[in-house]
BAMIFI-542472 format. One record per residue (C-alpha): x, y, z. Coordinates in Angstrom, 2 decimals, decimal comma. Last residue first. Layout:
# BAMIFI-542472
<atom x="X" y="Y" z="Z"/>
...
END
This chain:
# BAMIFI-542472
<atom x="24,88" y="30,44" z="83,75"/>
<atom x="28,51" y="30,05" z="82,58"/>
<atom x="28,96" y="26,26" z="81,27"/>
<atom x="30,69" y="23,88" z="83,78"/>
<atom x="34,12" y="23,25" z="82,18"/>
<atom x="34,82" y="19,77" z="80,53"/>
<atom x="36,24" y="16,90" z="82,96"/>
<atom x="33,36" y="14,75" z="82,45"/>
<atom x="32,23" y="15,13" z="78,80"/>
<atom x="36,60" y="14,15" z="77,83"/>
<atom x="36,46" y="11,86" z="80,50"/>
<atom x="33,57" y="10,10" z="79,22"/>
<atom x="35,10" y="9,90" z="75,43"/>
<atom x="38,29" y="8,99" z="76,95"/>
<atom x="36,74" y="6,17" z="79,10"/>
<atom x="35,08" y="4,59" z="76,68"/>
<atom x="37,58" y="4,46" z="74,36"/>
<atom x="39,45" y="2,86" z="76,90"/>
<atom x="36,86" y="0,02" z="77,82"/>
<atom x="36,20" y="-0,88" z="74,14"/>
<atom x="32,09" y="-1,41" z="74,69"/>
<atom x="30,35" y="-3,91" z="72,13"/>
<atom x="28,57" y="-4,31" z="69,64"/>
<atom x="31,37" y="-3,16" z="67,56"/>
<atom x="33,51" y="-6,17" z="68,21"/>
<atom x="36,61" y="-6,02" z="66,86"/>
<atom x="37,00" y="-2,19" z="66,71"/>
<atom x="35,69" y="-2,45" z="70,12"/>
<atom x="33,21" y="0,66" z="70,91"/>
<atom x="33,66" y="4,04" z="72,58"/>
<atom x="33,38" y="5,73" z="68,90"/>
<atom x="32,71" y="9,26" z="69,49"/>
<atom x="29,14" y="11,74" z="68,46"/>
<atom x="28,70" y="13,79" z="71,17"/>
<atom x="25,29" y="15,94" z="71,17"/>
<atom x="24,76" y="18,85" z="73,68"/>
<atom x="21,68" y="18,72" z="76,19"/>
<atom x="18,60" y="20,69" z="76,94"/>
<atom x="16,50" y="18,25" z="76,51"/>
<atom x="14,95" y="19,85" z="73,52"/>
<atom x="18,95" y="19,99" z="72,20"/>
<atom x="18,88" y="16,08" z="72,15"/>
<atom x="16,56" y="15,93" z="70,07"/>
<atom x="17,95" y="18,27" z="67,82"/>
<atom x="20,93" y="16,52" z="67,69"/>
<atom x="19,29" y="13,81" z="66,61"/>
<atom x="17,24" y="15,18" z="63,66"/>
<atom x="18,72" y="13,29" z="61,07"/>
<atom x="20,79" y="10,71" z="62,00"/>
<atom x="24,33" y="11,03" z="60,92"/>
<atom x="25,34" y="7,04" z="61,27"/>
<atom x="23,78" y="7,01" z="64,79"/>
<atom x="25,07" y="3,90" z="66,16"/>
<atom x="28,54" y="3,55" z="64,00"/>
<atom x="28,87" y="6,61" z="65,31"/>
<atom x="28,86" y="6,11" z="69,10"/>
<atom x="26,33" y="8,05" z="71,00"/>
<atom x="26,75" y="10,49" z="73,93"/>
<atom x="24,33" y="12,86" z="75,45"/>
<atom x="25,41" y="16,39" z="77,41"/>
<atom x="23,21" y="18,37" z="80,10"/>
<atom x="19,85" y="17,02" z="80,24"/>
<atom x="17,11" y="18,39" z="81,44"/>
<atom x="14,06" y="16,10" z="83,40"/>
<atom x="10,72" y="18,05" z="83,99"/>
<atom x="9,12" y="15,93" z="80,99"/>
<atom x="10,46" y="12,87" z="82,85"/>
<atom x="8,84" y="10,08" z="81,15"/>
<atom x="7,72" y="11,49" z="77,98"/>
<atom x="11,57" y="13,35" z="77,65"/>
<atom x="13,25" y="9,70" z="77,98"/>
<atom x="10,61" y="8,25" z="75,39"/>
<atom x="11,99" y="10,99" z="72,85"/>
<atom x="15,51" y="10,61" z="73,53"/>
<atom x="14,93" y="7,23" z="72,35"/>
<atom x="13,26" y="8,36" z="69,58"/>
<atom x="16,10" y="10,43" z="68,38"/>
<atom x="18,02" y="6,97" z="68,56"/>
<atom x="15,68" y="5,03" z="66,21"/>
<atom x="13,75" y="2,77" z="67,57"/>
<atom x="12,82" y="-0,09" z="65,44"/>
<atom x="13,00" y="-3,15" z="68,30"/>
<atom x="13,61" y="-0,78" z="71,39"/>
<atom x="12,47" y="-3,84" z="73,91"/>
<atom x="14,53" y="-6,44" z="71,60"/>
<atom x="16,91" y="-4,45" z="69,60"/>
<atom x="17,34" y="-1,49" z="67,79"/>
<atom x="19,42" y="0,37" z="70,17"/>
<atom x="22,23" y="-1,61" z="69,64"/>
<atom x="25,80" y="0,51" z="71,12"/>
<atom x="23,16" y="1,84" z="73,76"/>
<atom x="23,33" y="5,79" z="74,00"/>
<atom x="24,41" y="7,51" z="76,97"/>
<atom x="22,51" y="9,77" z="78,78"/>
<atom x="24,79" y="12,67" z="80,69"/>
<atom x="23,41" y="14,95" z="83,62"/>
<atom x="25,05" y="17,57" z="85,52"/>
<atom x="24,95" y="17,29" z="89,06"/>
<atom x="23,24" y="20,18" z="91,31"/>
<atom x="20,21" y="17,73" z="91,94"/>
<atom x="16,81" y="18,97" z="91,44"/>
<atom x="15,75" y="16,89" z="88,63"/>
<atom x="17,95" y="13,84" z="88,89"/>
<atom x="16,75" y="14,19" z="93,10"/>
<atom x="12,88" y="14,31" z="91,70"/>
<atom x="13,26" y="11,20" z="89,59"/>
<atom x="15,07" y="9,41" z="92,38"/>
<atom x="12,79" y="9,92" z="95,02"/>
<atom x="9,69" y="9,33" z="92,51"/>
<atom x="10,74" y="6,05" z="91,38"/>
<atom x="9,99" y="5,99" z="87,70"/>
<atom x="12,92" y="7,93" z="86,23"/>
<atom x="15,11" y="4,95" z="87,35"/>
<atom x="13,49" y="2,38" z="85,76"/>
<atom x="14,25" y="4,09" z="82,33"/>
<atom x="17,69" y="2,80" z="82,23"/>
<atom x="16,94" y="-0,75" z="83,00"/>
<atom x="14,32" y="-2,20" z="81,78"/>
<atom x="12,82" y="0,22" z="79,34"/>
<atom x="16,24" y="0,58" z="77,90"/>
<atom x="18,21" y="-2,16" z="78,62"/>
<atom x="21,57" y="-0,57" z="78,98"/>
<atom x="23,51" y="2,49" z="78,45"/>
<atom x="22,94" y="4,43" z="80,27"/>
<atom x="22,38" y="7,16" z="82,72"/>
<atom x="25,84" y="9,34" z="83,90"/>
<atom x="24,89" y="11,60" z="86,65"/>
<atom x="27,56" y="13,83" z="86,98"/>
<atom x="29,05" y="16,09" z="89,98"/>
<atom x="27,69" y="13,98" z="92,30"/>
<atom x="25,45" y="15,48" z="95,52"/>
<atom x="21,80" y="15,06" z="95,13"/>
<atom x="22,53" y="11,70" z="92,87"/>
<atom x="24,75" y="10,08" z="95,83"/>
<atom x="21,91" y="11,21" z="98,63"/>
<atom x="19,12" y="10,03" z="96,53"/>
<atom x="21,07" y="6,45" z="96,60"/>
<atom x="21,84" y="6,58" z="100,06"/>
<atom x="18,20" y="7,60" z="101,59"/>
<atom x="17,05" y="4,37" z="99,14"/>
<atom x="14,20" y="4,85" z="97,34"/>
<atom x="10,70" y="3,87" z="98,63"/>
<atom x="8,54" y="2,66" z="95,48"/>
<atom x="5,53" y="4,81" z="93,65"/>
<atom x="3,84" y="2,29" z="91,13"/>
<atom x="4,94" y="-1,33" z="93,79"/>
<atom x="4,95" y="-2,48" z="91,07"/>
<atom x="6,81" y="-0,41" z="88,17"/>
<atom x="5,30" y="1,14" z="84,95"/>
<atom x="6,15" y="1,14" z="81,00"/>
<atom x="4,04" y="2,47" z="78,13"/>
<atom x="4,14" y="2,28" z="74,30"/>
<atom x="6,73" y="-0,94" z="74,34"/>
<atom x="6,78" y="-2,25" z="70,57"/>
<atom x="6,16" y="-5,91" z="70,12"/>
<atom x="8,75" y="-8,63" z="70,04"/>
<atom x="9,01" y="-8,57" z="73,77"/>
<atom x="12,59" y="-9,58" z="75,11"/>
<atom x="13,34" y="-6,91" z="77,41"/>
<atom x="9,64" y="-7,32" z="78,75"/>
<atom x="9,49" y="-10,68" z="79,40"/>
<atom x="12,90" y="-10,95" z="81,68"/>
<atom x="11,82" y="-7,62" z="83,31"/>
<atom x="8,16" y="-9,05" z="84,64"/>
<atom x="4,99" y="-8,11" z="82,63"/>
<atom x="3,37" y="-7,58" z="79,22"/>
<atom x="0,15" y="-6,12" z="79,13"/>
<atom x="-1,51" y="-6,39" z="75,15"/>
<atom x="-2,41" y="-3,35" z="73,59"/>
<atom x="-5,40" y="-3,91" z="71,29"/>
<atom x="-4,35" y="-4,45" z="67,69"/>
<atom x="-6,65" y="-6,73" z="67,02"/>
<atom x="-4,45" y="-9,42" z="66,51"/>
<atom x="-2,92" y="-8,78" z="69,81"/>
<atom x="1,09" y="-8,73" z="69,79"/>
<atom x="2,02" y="-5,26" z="67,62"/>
<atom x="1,39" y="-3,12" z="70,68"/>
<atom x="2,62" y="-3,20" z="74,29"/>
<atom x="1,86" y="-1,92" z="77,35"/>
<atom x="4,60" y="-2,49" z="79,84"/>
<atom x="4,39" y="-3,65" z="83,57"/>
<atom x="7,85" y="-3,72" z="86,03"/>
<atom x="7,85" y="-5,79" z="89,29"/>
<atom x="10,12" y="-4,11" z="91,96"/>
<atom x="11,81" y="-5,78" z="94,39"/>
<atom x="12,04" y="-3,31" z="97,80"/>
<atom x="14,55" y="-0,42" z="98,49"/>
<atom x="14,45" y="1,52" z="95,65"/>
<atom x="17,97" y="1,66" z="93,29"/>
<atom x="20,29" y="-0,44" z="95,13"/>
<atom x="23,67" y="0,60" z="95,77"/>
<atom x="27,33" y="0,19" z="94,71"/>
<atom x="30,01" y="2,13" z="96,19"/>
<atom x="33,51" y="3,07" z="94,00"/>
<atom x="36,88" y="1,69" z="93,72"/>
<atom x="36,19" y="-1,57" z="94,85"/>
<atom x="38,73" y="-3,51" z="97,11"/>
<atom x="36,94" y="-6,87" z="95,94"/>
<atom x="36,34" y="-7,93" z="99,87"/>
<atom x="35,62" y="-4,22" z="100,67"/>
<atom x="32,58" y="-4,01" z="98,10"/>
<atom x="31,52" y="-7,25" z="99,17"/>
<atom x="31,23" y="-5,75" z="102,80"/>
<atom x="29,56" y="-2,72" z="101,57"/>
<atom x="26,93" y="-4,83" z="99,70"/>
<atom x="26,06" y="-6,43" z="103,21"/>
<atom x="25,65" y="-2,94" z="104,71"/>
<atom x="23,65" y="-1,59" z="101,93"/>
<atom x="21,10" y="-4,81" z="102,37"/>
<atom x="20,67" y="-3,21" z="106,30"/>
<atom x="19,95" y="-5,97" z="108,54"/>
<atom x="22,78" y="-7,98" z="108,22"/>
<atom x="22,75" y="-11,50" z="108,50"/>
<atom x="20,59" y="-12,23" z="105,76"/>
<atom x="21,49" y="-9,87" z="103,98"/>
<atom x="25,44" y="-11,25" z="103,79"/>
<atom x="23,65" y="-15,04" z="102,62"/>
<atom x="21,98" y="-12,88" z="99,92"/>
<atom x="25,33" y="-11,60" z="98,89"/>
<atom x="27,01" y="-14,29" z="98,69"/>
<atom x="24,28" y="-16,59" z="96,70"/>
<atom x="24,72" y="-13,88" z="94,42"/>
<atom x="28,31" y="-13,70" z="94,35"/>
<atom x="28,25" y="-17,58" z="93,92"/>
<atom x="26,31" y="-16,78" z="90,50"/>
<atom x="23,61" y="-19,72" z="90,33"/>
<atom x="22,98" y="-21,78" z="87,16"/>
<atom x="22,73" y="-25,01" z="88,86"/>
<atom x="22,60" y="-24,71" z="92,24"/>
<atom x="19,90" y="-26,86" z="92,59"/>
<atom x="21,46" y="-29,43" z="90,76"/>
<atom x="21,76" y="-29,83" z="87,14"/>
<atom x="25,22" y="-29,42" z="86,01"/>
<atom x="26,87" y="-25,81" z="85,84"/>
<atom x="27,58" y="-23,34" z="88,58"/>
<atom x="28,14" y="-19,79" z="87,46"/>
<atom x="31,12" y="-17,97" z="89,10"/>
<atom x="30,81" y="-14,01" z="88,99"/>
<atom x="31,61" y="-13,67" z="92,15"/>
<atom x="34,87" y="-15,97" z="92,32"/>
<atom x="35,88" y="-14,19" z="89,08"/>
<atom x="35,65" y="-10,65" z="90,79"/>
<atom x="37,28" y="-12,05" z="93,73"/>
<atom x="40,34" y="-13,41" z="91,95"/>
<atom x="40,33" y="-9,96" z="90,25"/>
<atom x="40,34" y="-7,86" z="92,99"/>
<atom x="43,24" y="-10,32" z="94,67"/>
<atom x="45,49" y="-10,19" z="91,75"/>
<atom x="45,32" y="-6,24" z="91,82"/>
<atom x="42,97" y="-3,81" z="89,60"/>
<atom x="40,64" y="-3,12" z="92,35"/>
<atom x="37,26" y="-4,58" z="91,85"/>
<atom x="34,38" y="-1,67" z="90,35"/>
<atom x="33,49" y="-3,89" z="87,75"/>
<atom x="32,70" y="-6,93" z="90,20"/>
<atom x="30,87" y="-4,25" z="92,13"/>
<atom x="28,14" y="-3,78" z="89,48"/>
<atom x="28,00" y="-7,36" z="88,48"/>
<atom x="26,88" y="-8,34" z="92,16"/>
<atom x="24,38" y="-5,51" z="92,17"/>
<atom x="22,98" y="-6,73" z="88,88"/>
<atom x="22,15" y="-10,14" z="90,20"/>
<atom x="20,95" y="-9,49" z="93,49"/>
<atom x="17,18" y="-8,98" z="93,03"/>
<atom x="15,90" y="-7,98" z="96,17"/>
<atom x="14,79" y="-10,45" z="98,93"/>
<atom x="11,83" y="-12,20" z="99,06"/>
<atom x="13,68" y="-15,55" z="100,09"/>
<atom x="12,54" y="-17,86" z="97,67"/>
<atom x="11,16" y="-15,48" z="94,85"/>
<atom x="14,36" y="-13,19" z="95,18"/>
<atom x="16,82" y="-16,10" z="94,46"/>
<atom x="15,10" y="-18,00" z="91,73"/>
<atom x="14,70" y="-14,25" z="90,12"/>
<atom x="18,31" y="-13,58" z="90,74"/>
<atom x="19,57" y="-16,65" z="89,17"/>
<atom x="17,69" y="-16,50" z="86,06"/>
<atom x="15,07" y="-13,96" z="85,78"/>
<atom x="13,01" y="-11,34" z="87,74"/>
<atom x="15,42" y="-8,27" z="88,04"/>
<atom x="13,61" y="-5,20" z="88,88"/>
<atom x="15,81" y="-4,21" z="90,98"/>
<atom x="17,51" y="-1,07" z="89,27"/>
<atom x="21,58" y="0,02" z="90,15"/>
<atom x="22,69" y="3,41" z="91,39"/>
<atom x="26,52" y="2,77" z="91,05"/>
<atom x="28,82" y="5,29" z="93,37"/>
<atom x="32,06" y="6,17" z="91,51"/>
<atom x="34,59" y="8,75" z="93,37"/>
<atom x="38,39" y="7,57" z="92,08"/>
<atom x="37,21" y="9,10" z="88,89"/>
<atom x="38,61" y="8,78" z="84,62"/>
<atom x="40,08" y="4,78" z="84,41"/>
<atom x="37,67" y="3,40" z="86,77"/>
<atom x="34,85" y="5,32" z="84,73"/>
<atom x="35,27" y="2,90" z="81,92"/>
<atom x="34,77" y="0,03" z="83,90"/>
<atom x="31,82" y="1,22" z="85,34"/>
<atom x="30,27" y="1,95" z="82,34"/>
<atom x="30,55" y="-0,99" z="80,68"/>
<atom x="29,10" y="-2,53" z="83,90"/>
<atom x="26,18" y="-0,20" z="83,61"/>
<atom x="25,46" y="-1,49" z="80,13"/>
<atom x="26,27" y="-5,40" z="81,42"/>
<atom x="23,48" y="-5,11" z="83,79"/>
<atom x="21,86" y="-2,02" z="85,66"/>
<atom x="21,75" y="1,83" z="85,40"/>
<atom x="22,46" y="4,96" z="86,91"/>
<atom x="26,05" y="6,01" z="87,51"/>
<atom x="26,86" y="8,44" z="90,58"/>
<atom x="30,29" y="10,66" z="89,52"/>
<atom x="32,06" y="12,77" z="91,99"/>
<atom x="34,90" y="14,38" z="89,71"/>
<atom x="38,46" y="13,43" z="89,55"/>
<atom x="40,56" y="11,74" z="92,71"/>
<atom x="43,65" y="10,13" z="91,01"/>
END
């Protein structure tokens, strides 16, 4: 299997979902993935040694591992959580791994490489910017004079239970990584989403290197919808207006195809029409577990992307 040259944007469990699912359609899979991270493991990790966030990163490659006994002995070694209450307590070894790889290898893409040939990935995982990034959010709905109120640091924003109006990164214009542009200048898709909306999808669109190689890049773009959009960050949003933050933050940004899951949308009015202002055509296809509808059914995932991914390029 070989299949198109896909570079997925994204971070967490919503870019893992997607990784998975592209396993089964592409042998070419690069993973853009945000490092904003500030919580848990990774935060304990990045305010000690300054480093980036590793947290996301690690979960990226543990969905890329090869489908052999090895891959997944390595995936589950990685994404091994001490207990008890130590000072290792509540680590990921694959983070601690990773860290200890940076530290003796100059380049952080280098060390990531290495994991990547440990678990036999199918695919290249890289960071999104190349220093820690801090993200800022005005919110309403928390001040009782209905002032916005400035809510910082991923952890606090993702679980605000006001509405985000505005979000920004610190550093406000960050490096990118050479290889990251690179994979989004020359894929065949760029596959955003799902995930953490503000926190992770939307990241990407403010770091200028990126946001201008999404814009100029010959890929074609896809934005998939989160399985609960109406949660935490997005609290009330309905899916239309989700495509309506993405166009306020990247006005210059088309898109070429979006994909929601039914149960999601439930014929929302004025969707598709959203999603035609961005230049992009509407699929409506369950990709969730019939058990579980919040979350991702790895197969049906995978036809519903390789059914997008494998369609003809429309005539100019």
């Amino acid at each position: 299997m070989s299949g198109p040259v896909v570079t997925a944007l994204g971070g967490g469990h919503g870019l893992a979902a997607t990784l998975t699912a592209l396993r089964f359609v592409t042998d070419e899979i690069t993973a853009v993935v945000t490092v904003a991270d500030d919580g848990g493991s990774s935060g304990r990790l990045r305010d000690e040694f300054g480093v980036l966030p590793p947290g996301d990163l690690r979960m990226a490659l543990a969905a890329l591992c090869s489908d052999t006994e090895w891959g997944h002995t390595w995936r589950d070694v990685l994404q091994h959580r001490f207990a008890g209450e130590g000072p290792l307590s509540g680590h990921a070894l694959g983070n601690l791994l990773i860290v200890a790889l940076w530290e003796l290898h100059e380049d952080p893409v280098a060390g990531l490489d290495l994991v990547g040939r440990l678990l036999q990935a199918r695919g290249r995982v890289l960071p999104m910017a190349a220093v820690p990034l801090a993200i800022e959010a005005d919110v309403s709905g928390l001040a009782a004079d209905g002032a916005l109120s400035t809510v910082r640091g991923q952890a606090e924003v993702a679980v605000t239970p006001g509405t985000v109006e505005e979000v920004r990164l610190v550093p406000a214009a960050p490096p990118a990584y050479p290889e990251s542009v690179a994979a989004i200048r020359s894929a065949d898709w760029v596959v955003l989403g799902p995930g953490s909306w503000f926190t992770s999808v939307m990241t990407h669109l403010l770091v200028p290197d990126v946001r201008e190689a999404l814009e100029v890049s010959r890929a074609r773009r896809l934005l998939v919808l989160n399985l609960d959009p109406g949660t935490g960050e997005t609290a009330g949003f309905s899916a239309a207006r989700h495509l309506e933050s993405f166009a306020g933050l990247a006005p210059g940004l088309r898109l070429d195809a979006v994909l929601a899951d039914p149960a999601v949308v439930d014929d929302e009015p004025g969707l598709a029409d959203a999603a035609a202002r961005l230049g992009a055509e509407l699929h409506v296809v369950s990709v969730s577990r019939r058990s579980a509808p919040g979350e991702h059914d790895p197969l049906r995932y995978a036809a519903a992307l390789r059914d997008i991914l494998y369609s003809p390029r429309p005539a100019p």
